[in-house]
MIDOSE-1310 file (N, C-alpha, C; in nm, 2 decimals, decimal comma, always signed):
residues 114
xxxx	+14,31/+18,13/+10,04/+14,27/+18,00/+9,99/+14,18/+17,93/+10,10; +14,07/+17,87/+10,05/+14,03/+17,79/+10,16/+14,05/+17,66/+10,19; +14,06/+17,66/+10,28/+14,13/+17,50/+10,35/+14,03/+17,34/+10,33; +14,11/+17,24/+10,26/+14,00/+17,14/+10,25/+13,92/+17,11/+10,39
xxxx	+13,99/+17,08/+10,52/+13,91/+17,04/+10,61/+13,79/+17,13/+10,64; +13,80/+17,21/+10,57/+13,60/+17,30/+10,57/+13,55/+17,26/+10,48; +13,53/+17,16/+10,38/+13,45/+17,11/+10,34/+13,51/+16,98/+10,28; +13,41/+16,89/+10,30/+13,46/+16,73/+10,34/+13,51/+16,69/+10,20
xxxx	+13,49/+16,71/+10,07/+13,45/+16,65/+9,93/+13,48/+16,76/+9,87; +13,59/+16,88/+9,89/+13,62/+16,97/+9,82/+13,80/+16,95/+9,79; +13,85/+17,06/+9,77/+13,99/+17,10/+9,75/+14,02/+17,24/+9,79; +14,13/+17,30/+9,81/+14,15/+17,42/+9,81/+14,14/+17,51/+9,74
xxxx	+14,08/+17,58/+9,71/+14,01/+17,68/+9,68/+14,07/+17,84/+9,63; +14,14/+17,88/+9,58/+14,16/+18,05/+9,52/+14,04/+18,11/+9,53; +13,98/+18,24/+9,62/+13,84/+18,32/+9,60/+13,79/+18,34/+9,46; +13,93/+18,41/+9,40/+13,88/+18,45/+9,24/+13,83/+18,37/+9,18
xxxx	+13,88/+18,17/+9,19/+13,84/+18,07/+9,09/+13,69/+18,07/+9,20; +13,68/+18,06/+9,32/+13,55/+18,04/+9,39/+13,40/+18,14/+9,31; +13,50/+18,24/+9,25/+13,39/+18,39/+9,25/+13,36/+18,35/+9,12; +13,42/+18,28/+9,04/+13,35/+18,25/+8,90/+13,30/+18,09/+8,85
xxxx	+13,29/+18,01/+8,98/+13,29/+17,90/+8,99/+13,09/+17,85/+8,92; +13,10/+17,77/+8,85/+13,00/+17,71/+8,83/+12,92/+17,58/+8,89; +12,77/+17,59/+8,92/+12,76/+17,41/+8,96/+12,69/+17,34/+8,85; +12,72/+17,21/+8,84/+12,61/+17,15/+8,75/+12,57/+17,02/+8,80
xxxx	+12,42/+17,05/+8,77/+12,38/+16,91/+8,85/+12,35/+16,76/+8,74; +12,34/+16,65/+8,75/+12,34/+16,55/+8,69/+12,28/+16,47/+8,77; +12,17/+16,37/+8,68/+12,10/+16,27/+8,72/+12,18/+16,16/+8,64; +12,20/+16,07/+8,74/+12,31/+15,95/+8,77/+12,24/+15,80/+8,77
xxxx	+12,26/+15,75/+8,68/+12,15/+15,63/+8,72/+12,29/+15,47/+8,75; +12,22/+15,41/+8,85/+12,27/+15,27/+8,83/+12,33/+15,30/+9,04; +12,32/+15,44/+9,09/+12,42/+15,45/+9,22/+12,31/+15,39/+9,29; +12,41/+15,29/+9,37/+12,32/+15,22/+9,51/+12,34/+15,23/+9,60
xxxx	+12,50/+15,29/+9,69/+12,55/+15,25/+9,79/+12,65/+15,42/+9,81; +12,68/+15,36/+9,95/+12,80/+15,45/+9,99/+12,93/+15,45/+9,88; +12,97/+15,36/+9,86/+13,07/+15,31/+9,76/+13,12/+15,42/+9,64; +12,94/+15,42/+9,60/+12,96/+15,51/+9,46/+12,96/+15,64/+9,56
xxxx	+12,90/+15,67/+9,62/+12,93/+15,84/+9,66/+13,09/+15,86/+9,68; +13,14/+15,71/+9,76/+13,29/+15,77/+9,77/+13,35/+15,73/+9,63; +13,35/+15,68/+9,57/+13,41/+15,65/+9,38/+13,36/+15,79/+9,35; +13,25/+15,85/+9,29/+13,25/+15,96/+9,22/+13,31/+16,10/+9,29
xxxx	+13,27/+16,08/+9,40/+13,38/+16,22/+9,50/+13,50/+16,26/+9,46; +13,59/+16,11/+9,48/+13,72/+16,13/+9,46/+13,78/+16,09/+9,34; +13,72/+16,04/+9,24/+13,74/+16,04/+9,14/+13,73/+16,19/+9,05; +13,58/+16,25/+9,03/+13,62/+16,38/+9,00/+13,66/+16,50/+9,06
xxxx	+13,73/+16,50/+9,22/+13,79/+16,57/+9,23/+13,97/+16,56/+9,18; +13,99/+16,43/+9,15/+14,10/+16,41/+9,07/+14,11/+16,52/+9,00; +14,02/+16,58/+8,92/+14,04/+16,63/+8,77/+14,02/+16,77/+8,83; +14,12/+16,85/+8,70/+14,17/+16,97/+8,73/+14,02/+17,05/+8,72
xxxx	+14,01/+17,17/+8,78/+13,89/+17,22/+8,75/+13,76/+17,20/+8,84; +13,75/+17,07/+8,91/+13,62/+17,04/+8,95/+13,70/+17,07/+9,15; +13,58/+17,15/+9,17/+13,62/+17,21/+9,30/+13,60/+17,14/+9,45; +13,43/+17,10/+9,40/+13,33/+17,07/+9,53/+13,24/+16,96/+9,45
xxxx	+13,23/+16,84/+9,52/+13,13/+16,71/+9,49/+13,05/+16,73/+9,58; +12,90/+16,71/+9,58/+12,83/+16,60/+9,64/+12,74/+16,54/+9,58; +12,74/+16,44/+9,65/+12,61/+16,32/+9,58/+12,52/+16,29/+9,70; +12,38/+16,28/+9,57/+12,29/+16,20/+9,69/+12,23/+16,11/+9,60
xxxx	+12,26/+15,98/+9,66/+12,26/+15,86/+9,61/+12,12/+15,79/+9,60; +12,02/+15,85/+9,71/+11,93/+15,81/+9,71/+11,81/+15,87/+9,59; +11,84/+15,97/+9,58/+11,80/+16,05/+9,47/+11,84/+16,02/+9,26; +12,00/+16,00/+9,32/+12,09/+15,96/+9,25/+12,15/+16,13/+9,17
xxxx	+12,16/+16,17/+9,22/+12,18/+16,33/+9,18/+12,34/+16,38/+9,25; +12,44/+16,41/+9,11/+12,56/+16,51/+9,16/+12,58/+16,62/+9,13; +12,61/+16,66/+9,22/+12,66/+16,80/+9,23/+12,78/+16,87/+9,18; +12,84/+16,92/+9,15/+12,98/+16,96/+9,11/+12,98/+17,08/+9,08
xxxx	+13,10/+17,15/+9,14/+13,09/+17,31/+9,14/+13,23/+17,30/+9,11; +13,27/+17,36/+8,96/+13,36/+17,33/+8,88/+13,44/+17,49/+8,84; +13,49/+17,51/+8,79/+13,59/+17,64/+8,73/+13,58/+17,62/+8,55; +13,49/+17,73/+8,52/+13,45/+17,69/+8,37/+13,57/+17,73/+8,32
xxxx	+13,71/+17,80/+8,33/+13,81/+17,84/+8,28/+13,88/+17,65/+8,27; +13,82/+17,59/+8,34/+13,93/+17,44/+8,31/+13,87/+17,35/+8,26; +13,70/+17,35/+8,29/+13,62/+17,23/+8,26/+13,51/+17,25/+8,26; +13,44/+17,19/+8,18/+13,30/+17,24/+8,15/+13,17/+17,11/+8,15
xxxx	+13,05/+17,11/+8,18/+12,99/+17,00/+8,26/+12,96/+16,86/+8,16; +13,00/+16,91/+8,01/+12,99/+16,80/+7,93/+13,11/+16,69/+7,99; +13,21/+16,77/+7,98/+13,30/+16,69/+8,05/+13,31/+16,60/+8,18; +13,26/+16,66/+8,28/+13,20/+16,64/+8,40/+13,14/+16,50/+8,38
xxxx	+13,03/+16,50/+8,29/+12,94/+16,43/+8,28/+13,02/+16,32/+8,19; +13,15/+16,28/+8,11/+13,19/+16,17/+8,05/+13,28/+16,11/+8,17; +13,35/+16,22/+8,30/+13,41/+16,14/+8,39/+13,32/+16,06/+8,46; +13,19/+16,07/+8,50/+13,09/+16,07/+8,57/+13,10/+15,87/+8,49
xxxx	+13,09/+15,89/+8,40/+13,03/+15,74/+8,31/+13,16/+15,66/+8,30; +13,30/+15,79/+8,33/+13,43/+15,67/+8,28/+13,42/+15,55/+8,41; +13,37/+15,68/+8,56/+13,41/+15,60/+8,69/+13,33/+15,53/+8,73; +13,23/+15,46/+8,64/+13,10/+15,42/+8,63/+13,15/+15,32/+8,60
xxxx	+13,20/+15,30/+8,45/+13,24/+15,20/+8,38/+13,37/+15,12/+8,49; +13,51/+15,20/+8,56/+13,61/+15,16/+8,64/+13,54/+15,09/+8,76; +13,42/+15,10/+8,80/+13,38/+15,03/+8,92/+13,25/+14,96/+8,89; +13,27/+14,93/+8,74/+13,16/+14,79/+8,73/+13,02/+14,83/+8,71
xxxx	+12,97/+15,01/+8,74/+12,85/+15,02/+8,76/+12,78/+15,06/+8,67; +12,87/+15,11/+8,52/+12,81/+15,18/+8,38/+12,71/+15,33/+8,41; +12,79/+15,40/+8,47/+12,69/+15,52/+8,50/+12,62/+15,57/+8,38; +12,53/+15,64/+8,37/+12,52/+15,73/+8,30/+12,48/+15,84/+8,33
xxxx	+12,52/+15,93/+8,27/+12,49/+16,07/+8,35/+12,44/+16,20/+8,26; +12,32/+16,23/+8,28/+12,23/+16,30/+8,21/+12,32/+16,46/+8,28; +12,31/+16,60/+8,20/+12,33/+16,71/+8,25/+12,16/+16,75/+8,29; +12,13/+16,79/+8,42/+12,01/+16,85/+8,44/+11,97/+17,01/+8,51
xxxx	+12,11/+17,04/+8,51/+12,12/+17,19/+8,56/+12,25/+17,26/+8,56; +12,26/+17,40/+8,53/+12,40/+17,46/+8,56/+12,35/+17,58/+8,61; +12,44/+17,62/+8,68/+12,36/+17,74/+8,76/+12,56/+17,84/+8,80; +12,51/+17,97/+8,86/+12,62/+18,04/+8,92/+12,65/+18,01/+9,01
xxxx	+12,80/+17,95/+9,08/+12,77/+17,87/+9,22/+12,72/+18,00/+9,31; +12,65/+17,96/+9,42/+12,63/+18,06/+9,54/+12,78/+18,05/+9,60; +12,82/+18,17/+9,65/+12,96/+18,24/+9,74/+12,88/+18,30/+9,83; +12,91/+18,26/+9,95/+12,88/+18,35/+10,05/+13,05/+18,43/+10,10
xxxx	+12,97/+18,51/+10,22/+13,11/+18,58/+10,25/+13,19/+18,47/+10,29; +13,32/+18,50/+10,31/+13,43/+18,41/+10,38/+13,42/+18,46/+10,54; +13,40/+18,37/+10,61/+13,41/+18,40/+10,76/+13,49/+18,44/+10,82; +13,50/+18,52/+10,88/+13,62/+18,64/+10,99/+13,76/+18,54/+11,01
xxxx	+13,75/+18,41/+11,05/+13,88/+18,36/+11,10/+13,91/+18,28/+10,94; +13,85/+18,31/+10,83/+13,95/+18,20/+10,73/+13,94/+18,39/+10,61; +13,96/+18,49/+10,69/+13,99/+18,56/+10,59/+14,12/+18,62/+10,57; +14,18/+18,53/+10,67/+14,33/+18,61/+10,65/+14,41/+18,45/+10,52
xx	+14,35/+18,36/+10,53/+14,37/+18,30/+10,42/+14,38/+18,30/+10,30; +14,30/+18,45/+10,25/+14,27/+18,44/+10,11/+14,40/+18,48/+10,03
């Protein structure tokens, strides 16, 4: 398993769910601030399935590398607009990409983790 403190905006990780893991990207309109990058982070890592966030706000673009066995990016994309609506900001959130996540190797000292 990999450990959250290796990546800031993630969770722990199973390789198998890593090895079939999906990302999808979304254009996000209405984000202005630090605020929403920390509201959508930790809001859809709440939910079961979504693995790894990031957002760039200035762009307005998220990222989410998710486990299509739990969740799939239409979904993604209605939490995207619930945590939008819970903090006042009415997201909306277009799907503009899905792709295979990249996996690289697991590094020598987190391979006895798996």
């Amino acid at each position: 398993m990999l450990n959250q403190s290796n990546f800031k905006h993630s969770k722990p990780i199973e390789r198998p769910t890593l090895l079939s893991a999906m990302t999808a990207f979304f254009d996000v309109t209405h984000m202005g601030c630090s605020k929403c990058t920390s509201w959508l982070q930790s809001g859809l890592l709440e939910h079961n399935g979504v693995l790894f966030v990031d957002v760039c706000v200035d762009k307005g673009i998220v990222m989410a590398t998710y486990d299509p066995a739990s969740i799939n990016p239409n979904e993604i994309g209605q939490i995207i607009v619930t945590i939008g609506k819970q903090v006042c900001r009415y997201y909306h959130a277009e799907l503009i990409g899905n792709t295979a996540a990249l996996v690289v190797d697991v590094p020598q000292e987190m391979a006895s983790m798996r």
